[in-house]
C-alpha positions as CSV (number, residue, x, y, z in Angstrom):
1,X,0.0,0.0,0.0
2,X,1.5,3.1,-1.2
3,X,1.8,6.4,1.7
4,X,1.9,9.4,2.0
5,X,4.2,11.9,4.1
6,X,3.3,15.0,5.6
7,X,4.7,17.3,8.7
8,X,1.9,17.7,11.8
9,X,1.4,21.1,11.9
10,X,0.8,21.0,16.0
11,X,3.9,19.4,17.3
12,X,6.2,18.8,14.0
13,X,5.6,14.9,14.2
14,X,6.0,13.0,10.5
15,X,2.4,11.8,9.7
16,X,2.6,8.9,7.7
17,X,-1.4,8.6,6.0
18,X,-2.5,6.4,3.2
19,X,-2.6,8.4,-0.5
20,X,-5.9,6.9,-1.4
21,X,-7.2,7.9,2.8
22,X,-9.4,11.1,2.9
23,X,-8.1,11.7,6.6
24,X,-5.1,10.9,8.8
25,X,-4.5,11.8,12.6
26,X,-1.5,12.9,14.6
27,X,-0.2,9.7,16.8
28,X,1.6,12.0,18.8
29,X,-0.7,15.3,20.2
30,X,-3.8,13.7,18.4
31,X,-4.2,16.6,15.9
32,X,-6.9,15.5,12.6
33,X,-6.3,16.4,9.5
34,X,-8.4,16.4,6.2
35,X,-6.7,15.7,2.7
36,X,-7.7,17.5,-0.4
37,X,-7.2,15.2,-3.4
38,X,-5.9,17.4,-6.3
39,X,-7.3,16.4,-9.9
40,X,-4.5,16.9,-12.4
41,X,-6.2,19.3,-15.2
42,X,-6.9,18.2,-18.6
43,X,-5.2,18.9,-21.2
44,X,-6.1,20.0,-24.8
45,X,-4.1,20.5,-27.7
46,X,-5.9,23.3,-30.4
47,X,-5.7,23.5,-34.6
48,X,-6.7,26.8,-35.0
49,X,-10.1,27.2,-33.2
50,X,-10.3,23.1,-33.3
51,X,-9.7,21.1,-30.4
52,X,-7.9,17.7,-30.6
53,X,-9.3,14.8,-29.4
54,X,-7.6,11.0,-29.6
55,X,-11.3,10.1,-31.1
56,X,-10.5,13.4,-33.8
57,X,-7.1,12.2,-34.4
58,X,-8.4,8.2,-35.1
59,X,-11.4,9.6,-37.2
60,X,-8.8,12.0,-39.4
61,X,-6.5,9.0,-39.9
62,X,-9.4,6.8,-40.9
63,X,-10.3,9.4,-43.7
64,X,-7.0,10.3,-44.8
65,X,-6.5,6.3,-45.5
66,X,-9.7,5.7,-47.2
67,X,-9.3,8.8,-49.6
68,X,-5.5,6.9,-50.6
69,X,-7.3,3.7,-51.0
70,X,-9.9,5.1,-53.2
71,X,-7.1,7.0,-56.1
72,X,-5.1,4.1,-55.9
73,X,-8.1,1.9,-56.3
74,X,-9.7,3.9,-59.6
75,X,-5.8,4.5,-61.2
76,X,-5.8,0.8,-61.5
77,X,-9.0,0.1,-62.9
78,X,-8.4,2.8,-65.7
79,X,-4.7,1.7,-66.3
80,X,-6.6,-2.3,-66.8
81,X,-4.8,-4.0,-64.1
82,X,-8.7,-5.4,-63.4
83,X,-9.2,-6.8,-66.7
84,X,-12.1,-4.8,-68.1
85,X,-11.6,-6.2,-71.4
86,X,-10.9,-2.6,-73.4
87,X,-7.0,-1.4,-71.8
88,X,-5.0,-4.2,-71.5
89,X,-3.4,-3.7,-74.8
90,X,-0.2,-1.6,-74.1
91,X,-0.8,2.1,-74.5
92,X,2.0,2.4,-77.2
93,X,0.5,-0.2,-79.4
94,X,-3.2,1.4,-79.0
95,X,-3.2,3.1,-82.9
96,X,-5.7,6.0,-82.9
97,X,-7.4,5.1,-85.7
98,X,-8.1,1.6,-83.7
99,X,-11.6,0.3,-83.5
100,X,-11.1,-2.2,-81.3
101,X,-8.7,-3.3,-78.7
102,X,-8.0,-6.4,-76.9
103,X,-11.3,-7.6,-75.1
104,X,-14.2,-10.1,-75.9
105,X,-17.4,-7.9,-77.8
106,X,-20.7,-8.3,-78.8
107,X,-21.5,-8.2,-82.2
108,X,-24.5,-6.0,-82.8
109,X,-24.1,-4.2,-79.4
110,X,-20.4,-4.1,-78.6
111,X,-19.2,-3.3,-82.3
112,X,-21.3,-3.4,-85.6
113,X,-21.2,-6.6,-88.1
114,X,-19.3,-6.2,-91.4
115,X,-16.3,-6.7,-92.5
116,X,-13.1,-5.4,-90.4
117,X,-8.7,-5.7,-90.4
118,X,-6.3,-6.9,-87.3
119,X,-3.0,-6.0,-87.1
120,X,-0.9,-7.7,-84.6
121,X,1.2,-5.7,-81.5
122,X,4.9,-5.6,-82.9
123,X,6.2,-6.9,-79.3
124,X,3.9,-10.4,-79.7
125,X,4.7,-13.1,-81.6
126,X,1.1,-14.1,-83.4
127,X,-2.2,-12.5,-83.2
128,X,-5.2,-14.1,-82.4
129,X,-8.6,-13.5,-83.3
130,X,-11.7,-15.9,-82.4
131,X,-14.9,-15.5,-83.8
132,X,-17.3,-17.3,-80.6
133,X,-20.9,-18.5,-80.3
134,X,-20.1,-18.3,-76.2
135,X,-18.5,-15.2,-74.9
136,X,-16.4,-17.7,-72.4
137,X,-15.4,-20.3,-74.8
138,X,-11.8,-20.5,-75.9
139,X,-10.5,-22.3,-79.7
140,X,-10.6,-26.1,-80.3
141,X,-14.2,-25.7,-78.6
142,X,-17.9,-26.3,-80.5
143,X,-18.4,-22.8,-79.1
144,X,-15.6,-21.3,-81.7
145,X,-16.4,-20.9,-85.1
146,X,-13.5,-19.4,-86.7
147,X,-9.8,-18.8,-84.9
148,X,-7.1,-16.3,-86.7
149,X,-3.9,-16.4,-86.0
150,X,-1.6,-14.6,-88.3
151,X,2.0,-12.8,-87.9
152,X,0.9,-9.3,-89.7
153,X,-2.7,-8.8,-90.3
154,X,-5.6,-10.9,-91.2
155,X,-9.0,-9.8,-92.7
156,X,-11.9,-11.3,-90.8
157,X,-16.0,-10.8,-91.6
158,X,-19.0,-11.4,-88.4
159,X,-22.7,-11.2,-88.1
160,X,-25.3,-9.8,-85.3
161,X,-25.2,-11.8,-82.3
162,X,-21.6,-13.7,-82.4
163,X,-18.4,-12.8,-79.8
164,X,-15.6,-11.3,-81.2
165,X,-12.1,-12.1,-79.1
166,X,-9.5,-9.7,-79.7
167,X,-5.7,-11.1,-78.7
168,X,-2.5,-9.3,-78.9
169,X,-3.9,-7.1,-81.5
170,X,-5.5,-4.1,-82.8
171,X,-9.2,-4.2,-84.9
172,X,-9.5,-1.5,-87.7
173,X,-12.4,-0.6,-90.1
174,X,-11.6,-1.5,-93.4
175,X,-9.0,1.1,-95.2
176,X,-8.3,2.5,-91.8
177,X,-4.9,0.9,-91.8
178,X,-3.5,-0.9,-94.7
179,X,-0.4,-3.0,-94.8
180,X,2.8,-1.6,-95.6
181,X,4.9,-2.5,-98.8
182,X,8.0,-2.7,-98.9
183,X,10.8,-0.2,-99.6
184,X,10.6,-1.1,-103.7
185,X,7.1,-0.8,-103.4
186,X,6.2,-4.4,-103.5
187,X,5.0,-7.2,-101.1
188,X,6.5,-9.8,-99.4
189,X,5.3,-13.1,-97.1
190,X,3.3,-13.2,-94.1
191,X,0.4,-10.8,-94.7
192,X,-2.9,-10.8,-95.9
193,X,-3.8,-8.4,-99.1
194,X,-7.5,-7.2,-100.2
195,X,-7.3,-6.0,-103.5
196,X,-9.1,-2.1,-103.6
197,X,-7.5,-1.4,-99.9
198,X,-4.0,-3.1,-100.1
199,X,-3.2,-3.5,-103.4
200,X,-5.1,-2.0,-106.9
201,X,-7.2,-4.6,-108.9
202,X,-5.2,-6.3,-111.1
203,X,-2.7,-9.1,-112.8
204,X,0.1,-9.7,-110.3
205,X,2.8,-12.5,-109.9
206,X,4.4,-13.9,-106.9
207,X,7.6,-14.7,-107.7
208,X,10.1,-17.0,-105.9
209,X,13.8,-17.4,-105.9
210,X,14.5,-19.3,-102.7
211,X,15.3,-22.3,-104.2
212,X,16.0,-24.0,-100.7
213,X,12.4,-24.2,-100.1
214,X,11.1,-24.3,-103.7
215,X,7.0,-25.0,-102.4
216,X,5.0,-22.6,-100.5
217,X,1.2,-22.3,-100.3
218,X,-0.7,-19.1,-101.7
219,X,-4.2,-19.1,-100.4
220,X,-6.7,-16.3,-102.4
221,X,-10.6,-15.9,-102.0
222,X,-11.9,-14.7,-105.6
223,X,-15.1,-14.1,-106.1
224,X,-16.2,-15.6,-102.2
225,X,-14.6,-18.9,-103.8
226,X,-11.3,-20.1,-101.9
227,X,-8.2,-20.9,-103.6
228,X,-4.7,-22.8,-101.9
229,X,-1.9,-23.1,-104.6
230,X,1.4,-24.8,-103.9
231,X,3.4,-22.8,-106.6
232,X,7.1,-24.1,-106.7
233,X,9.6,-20.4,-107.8
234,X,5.9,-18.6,-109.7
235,X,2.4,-18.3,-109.8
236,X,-0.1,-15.7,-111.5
237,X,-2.6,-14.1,-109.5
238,X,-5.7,-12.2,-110.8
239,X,-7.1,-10.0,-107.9
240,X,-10.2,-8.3,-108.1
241,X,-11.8,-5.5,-105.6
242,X,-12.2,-7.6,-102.2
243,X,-10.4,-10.5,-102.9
244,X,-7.9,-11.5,-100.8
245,X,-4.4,-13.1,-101.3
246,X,-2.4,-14.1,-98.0
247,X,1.3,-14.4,-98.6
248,X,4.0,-16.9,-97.0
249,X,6.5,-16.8,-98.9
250,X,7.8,-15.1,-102.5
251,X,7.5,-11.2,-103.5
252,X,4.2,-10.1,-104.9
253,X,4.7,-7.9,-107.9
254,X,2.1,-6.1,-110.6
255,X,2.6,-8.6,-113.8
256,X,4.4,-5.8,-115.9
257,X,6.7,-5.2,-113.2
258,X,7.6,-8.3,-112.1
259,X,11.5,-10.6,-113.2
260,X,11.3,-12.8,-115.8
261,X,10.8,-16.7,-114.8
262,X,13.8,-18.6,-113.8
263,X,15.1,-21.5,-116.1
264,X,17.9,-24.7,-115.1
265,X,20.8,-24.8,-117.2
266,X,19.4,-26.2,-119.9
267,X,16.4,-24.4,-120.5
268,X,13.7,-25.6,-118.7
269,X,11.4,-23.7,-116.7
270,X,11.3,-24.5,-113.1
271,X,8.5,-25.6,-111.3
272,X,5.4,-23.0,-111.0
273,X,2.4,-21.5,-112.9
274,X,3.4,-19.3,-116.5
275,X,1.6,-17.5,-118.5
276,X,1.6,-18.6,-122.2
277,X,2.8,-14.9,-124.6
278,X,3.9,-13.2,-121.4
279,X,6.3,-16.0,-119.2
280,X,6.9,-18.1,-122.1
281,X,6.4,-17.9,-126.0
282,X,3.3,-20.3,-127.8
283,X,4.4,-23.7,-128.8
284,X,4.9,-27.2,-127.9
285,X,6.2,-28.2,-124.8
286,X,7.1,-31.4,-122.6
287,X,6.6,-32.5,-119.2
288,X,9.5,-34.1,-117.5
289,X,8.3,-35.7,-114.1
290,X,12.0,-36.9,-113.3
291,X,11.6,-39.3,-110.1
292,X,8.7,-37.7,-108.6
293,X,6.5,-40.4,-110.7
294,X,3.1,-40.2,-110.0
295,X,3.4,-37.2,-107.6
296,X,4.1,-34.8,-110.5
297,X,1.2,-33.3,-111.8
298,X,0.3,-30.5,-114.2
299,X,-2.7,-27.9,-114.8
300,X,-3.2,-26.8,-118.4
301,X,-5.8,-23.7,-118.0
302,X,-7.4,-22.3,-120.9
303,X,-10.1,-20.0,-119.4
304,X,-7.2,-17.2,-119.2
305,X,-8.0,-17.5,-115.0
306,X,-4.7,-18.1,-113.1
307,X,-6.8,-19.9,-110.0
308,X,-8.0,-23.6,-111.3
309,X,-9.9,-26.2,-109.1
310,X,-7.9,-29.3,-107.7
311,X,-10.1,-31.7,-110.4
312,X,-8.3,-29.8,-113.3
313,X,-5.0,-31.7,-112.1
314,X,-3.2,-34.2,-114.7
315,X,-0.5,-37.1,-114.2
316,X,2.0,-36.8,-116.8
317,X,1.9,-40.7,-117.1
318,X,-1.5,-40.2,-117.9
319,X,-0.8,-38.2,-120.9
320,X,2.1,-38.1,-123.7
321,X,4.3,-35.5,-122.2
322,X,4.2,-33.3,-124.6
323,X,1.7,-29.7,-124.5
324,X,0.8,-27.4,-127.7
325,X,0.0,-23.9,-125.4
326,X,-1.6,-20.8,-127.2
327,X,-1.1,-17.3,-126.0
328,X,-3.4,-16.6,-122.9
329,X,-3.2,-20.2,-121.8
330,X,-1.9,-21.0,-118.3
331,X,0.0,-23.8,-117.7
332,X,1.1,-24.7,-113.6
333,X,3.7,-27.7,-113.1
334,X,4.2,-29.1,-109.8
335,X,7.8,-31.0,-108.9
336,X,8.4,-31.3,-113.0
337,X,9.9,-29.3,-115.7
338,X,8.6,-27.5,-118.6
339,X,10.7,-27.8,-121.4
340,X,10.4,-25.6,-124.7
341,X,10.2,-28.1,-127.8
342,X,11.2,-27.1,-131.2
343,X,7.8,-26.0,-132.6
344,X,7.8,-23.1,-129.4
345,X,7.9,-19.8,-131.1
């Protein structure tokens, strides 16, 4: 028990009393006293006219944090971090004349249906677009009707009520952004051309002088109809306004413009489509198959069309091996040679 000391004001005896007793007596001349208990004052600290309290002080921290919380909250959810379908795309690869960016949207509500053009983001290897019946289905699935995936640009057509997924890409309205040629003018492999936006209508020729990989595929749509061709070092293409040619490999050039076909040593024309008064002269020619035997086969097109359906294929053991071609014929050799007979002129 704690105590308190005090001098007896009588006789000068130490009073020894209790600090919690309201009253203590002399134990020598018997004198009483009375103890007045002092109250420490309160104290108050003032901003301006405002007094402090520890309940102001909690409240004003309480505020101050939730005010943080909140910016840092809406920078995020405007910078995308939250995945609201229209911002993730880097800002330096969102082009302003971009219709779309990377998200999942509704045809007929989100965007309108037509026709529309992806180029990829420059720091992504592919771009992907999927055309969905399911807003949360994903490719390889019932759900996914059509999946892009393309290194440059692809062109891609939708209807009212279908999902459009855009991936590592930018969506443009058509003739928005077009592809770029090359510094000679021309094109070259991995992107997709619509004639009238890309490229002007007209006669062109992909030509091919990689002779380590002498095949490559050339897939057009003329006319709605769609075209693959496996052309070997040249193949003509006849490109209308919104057809489309997609490119892998070769240089596209306008057919006036473009180097002349490449022959072997003795003569014979390489494997690929010609033109019969423009490539090579009217006359009679032969088919040499080599080894490839039965896998050689050769398209004689008289329609003056480059493209030619996969029925319109011939054997050369079928035949024998020789061709009369007139001017405005087309003639496409695959893994054979064509070889100028006397009678060409």
């Amino acid at each position: 028990m704690k105590k308190r000391r005090y001098k007896c004001e009588n006789c000068g005896a130490d009073l020894i009393i209790d600090v919690n007793a309201e009253s203590g007596k002399c134990e020598y001349c018997g004198s009483v006293y009375y103890i007045d208990k002092q109250v420490p004052a309160e104290v108050h600290h003032y901003f301006g006219n405002i007094k402090i309290t520890p309940l102001k002080v909690v409240l004003s921290i309480a505020v101050v944090a939730l005010l943080a919380a909140a910016i840092v909250i809406i920078s995020l959810y405007f910078s995308g971090i939250f995945g609201n379908g229209t911002n993730s795309v880097p800002h330096e690869f969102r082009h302003e004349k971009a219709y779309l960016y990377e998200g999942t949207y509704l045809v007929g509500e989100d965007m309108s249906a037509g026709e529309f053009a992806a180029f990829k983001d420059p720091a992504e290897e592919r771009g992907r677009i999927l055309i969905l019946t399911d807003p949360a289905a994903s490719a390889g699935t019932s759900a996914c009707l059509e999946e892009y995936r393309f290194a440059n640009n692809v062109y891609f057509t939708v209807k009212d009520g279908l999902y459009v997924r855009v991936e590592d890409c930018n969506v443009f309205r058509i003739g928005d952004k077009t592809v770029a040629a090359t510094s000679d003018g021309n094109f070259e492999g991995n992107v997709m051309l619509r004639g009238g936006t890309d490229i002007p209508v007209g006669n062109y020729i992909l030509h091919n002088e990689d002779k380590t990989m002498q095949y490559t595929d050339v897939t057009c749509v003329i006319d709605g109809k769609e075209y693959t061709k496996r052309i070997g070092f040249r193949s003509h293409l006849n490109i209308g306004d919104g057809d489309y040619v997609s490119l892998m490999r070769g240089k596209l050039f306008p057919e006036t413009e473009a180097p002349g076909p490449i022959t072997d040593e003795n003569g014979g024309y390489l494997p690929g489509q010609y033109k019969v008064g423009s490539d090579i002269p009217a006359g009679r020619y032969k088919i040499e198959c080599g080894n490839a035997g039965m896998v050689a086969w050769f398209v004689h097109n008289k329609s003056g069309s480059a493209f030619f359906d996969d029925d319109e294929k011939i054997s050369p053991s079928s035949m024998s091996g020789y061709l009369d071609l007139e001017d405005g014929d087309y003639v496409y050799i695959y893994m054979a040679l064509l070889l100028p007979q006397d009678g060409a002129r």
